[in-house]
N, C-alpha and C positions, 0 to 999 in steps of 0.2 A: 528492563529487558532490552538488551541491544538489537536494533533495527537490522535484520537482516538484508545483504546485499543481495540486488537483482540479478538474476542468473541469467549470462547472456546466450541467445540462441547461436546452434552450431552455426558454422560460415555453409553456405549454399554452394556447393559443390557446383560449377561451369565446365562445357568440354570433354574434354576427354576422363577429368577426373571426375566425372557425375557416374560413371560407371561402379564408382563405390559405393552406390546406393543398392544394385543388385545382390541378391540373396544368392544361397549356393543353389535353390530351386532354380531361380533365373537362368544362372550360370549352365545349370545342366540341360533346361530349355535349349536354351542361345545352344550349344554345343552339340545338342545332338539334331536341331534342326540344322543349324547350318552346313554339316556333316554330310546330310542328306544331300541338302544344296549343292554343296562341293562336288558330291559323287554323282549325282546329275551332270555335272558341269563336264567333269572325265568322262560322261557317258555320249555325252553332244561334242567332245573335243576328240574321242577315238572316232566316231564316227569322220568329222573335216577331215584328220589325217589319212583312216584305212580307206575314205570314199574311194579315190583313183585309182587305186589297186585292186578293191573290188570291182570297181565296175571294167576295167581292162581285163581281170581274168574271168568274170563273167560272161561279158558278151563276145572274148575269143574276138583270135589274130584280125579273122576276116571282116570286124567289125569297129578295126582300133580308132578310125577315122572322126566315130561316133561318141568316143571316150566322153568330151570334153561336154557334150551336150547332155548325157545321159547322166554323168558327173552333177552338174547343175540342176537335171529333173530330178532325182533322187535326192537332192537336199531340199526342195519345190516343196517333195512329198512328205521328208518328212516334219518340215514347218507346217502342213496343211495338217499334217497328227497330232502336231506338237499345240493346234490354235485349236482346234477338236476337241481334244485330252481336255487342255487347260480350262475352257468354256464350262466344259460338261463337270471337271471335277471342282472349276470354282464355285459354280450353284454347290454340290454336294458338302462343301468345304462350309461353306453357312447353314445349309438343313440338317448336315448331320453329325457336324465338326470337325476342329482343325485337326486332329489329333486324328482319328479315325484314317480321314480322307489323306492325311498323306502316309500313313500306311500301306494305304493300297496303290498310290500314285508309284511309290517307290519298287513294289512288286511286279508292278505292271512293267515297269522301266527295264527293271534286271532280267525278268527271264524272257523279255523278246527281245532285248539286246545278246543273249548272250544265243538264241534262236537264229539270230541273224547271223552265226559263225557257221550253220549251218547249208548256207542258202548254195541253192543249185544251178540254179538262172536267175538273170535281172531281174522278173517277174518276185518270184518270191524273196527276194532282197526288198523289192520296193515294198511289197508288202509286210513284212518284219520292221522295214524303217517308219513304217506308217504307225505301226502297234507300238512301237519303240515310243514316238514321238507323242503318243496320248498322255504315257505315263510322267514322260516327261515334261510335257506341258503344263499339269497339274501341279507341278511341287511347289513353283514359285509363288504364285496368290495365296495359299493357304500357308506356306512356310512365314511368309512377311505378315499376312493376315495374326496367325499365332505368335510370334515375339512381338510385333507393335502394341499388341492385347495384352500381355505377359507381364514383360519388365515396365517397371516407371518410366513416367515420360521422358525425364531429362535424358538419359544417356538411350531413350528411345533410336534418334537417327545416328548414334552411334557405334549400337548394335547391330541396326540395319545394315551400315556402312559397310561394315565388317563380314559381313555376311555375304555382302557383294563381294568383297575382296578376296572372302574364302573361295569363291568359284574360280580363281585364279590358280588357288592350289591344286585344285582338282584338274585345272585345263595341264597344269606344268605337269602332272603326275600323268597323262595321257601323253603329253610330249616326250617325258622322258621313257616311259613304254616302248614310245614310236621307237626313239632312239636307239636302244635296247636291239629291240628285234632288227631293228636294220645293220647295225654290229653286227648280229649274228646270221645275218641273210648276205651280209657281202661277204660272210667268211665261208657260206656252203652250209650253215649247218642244217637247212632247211630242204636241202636239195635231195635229199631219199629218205624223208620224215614221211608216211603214210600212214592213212587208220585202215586196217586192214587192207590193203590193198589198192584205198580208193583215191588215195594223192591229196586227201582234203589240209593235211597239215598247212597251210600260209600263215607270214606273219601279220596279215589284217582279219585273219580267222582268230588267230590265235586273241588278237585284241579284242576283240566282241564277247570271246568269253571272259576275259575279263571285267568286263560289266554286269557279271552276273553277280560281285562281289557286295554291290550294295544290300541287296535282298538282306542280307545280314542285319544291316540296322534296324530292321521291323523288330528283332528280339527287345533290342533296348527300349524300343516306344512303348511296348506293348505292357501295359502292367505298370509304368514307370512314371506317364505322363499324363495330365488330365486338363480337361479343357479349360481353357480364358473365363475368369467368374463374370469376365463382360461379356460375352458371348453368352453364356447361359443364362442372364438377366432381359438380354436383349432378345432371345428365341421366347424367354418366357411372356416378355412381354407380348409379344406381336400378335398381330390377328390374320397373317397370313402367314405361308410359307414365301421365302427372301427367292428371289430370281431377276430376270429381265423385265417383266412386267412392271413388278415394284420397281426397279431403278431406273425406269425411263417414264413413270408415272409424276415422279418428283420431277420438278424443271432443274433445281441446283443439282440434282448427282446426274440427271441427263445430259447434263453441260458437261458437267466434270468427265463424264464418260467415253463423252464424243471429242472434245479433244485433250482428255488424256490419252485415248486411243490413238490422234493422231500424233502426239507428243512422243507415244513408242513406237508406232510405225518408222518414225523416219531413224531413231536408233536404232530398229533392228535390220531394217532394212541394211543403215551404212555398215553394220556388222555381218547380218548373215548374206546381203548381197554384194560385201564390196569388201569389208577388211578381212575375214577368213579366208576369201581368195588371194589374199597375196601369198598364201601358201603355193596355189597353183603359177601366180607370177615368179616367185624364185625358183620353182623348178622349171620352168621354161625360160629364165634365164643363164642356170647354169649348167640345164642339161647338155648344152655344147661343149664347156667346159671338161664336165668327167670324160665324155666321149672323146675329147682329147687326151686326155689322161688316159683312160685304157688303153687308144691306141698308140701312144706312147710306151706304157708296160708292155706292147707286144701280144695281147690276148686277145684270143680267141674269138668267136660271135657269142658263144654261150657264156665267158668269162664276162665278158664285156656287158653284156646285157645285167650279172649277177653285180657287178661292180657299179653301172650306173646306176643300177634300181636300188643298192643297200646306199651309196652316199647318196640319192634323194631322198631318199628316207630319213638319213641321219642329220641331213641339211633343213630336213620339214620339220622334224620334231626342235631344231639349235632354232629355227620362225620361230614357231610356236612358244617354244620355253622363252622367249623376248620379249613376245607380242604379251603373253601371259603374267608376264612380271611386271609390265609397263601396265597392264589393267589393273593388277591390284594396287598399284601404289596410284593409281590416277581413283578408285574408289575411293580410297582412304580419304585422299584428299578432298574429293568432292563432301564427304561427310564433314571435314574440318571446316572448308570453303561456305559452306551451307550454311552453318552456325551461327558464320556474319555476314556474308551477305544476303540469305535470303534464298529459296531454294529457285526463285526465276531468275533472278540474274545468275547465278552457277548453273543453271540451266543453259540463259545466254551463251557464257562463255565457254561452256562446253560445245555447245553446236558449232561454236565458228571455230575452234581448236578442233573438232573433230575435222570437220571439210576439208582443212588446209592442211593436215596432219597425212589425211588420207591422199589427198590429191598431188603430197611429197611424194609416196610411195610411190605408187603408179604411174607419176614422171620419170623420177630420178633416182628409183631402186636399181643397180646396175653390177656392183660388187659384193665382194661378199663383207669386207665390214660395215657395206649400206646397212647388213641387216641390228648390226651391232648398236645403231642409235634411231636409225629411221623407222624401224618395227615397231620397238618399245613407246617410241613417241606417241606412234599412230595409234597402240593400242592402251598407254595413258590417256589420250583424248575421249578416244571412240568408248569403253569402256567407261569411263568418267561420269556417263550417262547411263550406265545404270547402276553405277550408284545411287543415282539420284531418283531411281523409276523406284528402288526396292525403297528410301526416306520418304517420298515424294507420294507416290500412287494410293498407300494405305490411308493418306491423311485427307484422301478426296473423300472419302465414303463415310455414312454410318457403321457401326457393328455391324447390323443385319447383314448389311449390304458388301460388306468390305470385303470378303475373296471373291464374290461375285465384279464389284465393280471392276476392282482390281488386276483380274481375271480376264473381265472384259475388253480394258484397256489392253492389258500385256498382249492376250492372246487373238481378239480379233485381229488386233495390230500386227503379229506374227501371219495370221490368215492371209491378211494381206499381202503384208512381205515376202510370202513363199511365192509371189511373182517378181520379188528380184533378184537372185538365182537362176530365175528364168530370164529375166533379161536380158543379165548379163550372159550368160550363156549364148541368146542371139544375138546380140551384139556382138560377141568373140567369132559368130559360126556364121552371120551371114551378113554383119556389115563392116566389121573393119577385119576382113580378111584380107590374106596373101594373096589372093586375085585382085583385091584394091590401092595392093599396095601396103599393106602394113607389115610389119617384119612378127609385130607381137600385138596380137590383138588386145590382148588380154589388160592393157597399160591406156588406149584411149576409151576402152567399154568402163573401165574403172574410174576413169576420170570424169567421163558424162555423167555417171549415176551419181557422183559426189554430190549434187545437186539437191540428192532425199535430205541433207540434214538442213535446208530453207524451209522445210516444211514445218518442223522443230520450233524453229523461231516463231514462225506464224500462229504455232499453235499457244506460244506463250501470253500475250496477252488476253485471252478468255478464262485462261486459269487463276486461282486467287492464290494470293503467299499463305503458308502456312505455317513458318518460323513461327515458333515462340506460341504456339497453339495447341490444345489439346485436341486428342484426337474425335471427330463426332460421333455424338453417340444416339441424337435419334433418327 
């Protein structure tokens, strides 16, 4: 009988191509979570662009002075939603699953975003931004919570990666919205658009109801998707119900907790308190610009107001779609980056690339093709970190634990942060003002606060690597 040869095992798929290991289950996971994700991401990226619009026609002529502050407390508010939401639905996201709990994250999201097209005064805006931001708060812990659970490890932080990067699509598809409507608002079309009589037609109305689009996706979860068989081993095991108690009970996930937390504090901070306002920096850079232009064409006060307000519109949404493009290809990479070196040193080198990216802007943003290399930079860097929160944060935790911890990190970190919007705001309104001297506040309040991503750093050595590890499980 001839000696049979040894049959050699397949070659171990590294990188990018480990994603061949996913099933078309995976696949539809990965897809229609991220999906969600994305549409979250359009739902927090219509609100940066329609903010100054609404809160100028809400709080009226006599109060335009207050724009810029009120501007900034309404984003305060609704990160203080957004770390609420996220707290509360990441406990739920471990007691009563991943699957479940972002269903209702995502309902909650659409129909008081698209509530808020409604709003009569600043009061009820702020309020709408608030319920807005619960829903949205939630997605994220329990979306990464369920595909880290889901797919195999290997192309684990590749999925993740990607997932961050989808949030770019969703920010460019709110930009390009923006753009849209302000086309059609410098050409008049908006100007004896009424619902019955009542004037409410705007083009930052009209975006809010657009966010009521997501809601749709709950049909495909519903029936389609079913929970992590590691989640349901790890609930069966346990002898308690998973929360705060238990994760600060443990000394290892109490650490991981406290400064993972601070780990995303100081990215969300440089994000929500420092690089989405460079939206509000180019329009106060070139708002002189149009107004020379109109009066150049010769028009009128009412032309002219209609002409400066649609090209800052259409100049906010050309930000955006920059800033948006430069973060998904800076996720991506982080996901690549990560592979080999490690997720603390891409960490590293993400915090000082973000600082000095940012601290470009808000120097030396001055033209209009600054925005054509300097946006994207900033927002490859700044972004580039969370790619690294969605690979990164799942892998501090046990199951039980993992949308809670993760949840915790993300969203107290956001609690927090909803006072840098506030800062910056006094900073702009009461220390480097036109009575002090400043031509543009908005460029040295941006520059001090660059400082949150040192926190970052500091927080890295309490953290352990987690390359090349499996995710814990008890």
């Amino acid at each position: 009988m001839a000696e049979s040869l040894p049959t050699s095992a397949p070659p171990v798929r590294t990188g990018w191509a480990s994603l061949s290991e996913m099933s078309r289950y995976h696949w539809f996971v990965f897809a229609v979570t991220a999906t969600a994700w994305m549409l979250d991401c359009m739902d927090q990226q219509l609100f940066n662009l329609a903010r100054q619009s609404a809160v100028t026609e809400l709080l009226g002529p006599e109060k335009s002075s207050e724009v810029k502050l009120w501007a900034t407390i309404s984003t305060s508010v609704f990160l203080i939603g957004w770390a609420v939401g996220g707290l509360f639905f990441g406990i739920m996201g471990d007691r009563s699953g991943r699957v479940k709990t972002l269903s209702t994250t995502i309902l909650v999201y659409s129909i008081f975003t698209g509530l808020s097209a409604l709003s009569m005064t600043i009061w009820d805006f702020m309020g709408y931004r608030f319920l807005t931001g619960l829903g949205v708060g939630g997605v994220f812990a329990v979306a990464v919570a369920l595909i880290a659970e889901t797919v195999p490890d290997r192309p684990r932080p590749y999925t993740l990666g990607m997932l961050q990067a989808l949030s770019g699509v969703g920010n460019c598809t709110a930009a390009l919205i923006f753009i849209g409507l302000g086309l059609l608002a410098a050409r008049g079309y908006f100007d004896h658009l009424t619902v019955l009589g009542s004037g409410l037609i705007k083009p930052w109305r009209i975006m809010f109801l657009v966010g009521i689009v997501p809601g749709l996706l709950v049909v495909l979860i519903q029936g389609r998707m079913h929970e992590p068989e590691k989640w349901k081993r790890a609930i069966a095991a346990g002898q308690k119900k998973p929360g705060f108690g238990e994760l600060f009970a443990h000394p290892v996930w109490r650490r991981h907790a406290l400064f993972g937390l601070l780990l995303a504090f100081s990215g969300v901070v440089g994000l929500w308190g420092i690089g989405f306002f460079s939206i509000d920096l180019q329009q106060s850079v070139f708002k002189k610009t149009f107004i020379a232009e109109a009066k150049a064409m010769d028009l009128d006060e009412a032309e002219t107001t209609r002409y400066v307000g649609g090209q800052l519109a259409i100049w906010a949404g050309i930000t955006s779609l920059f800033l948006n493009a430069g973060a998904a290809a800076g996720m991506l990479t982080f996901s690549t980056v990560t592979a080999f070196l490690g997720r603390k040193k891409s960490f590293a080198i993400a915090f000082v690339a973000a600082g000095f990216s940012t601290l470009l802007v808000f120097w030396k943003l001055k033209t209009f093709e600054d925005i054509y290399w300097m946006i994207p930079l900033m927002g490859f860097c700044q972004l580039a970190l969370f790619g690294g929160f969605a690979i990164y944060l799942p892998e501090l935790f046990p199951t039980r634990l993992r949308s809670t911890g993760t949840s915790f990190c993300y969203n107290v970190g956001r609690l927090a942060a909803a006072v840098g919007p506030f800062m910056l705001g006094v900073l702009t309104t009461k220390v480097f003002t036109a009575a002090e001297g400043w031509e543009e506040p908005m460029r040295p309040a941006g520059m001090v606060m660059c400082s949150v991503f040192l926190l970052g750093l500091l927080a890295l050595p309490f953290l352990p690597e987690t390359k090349d590890k499996p995710l814990p499980q008890e």
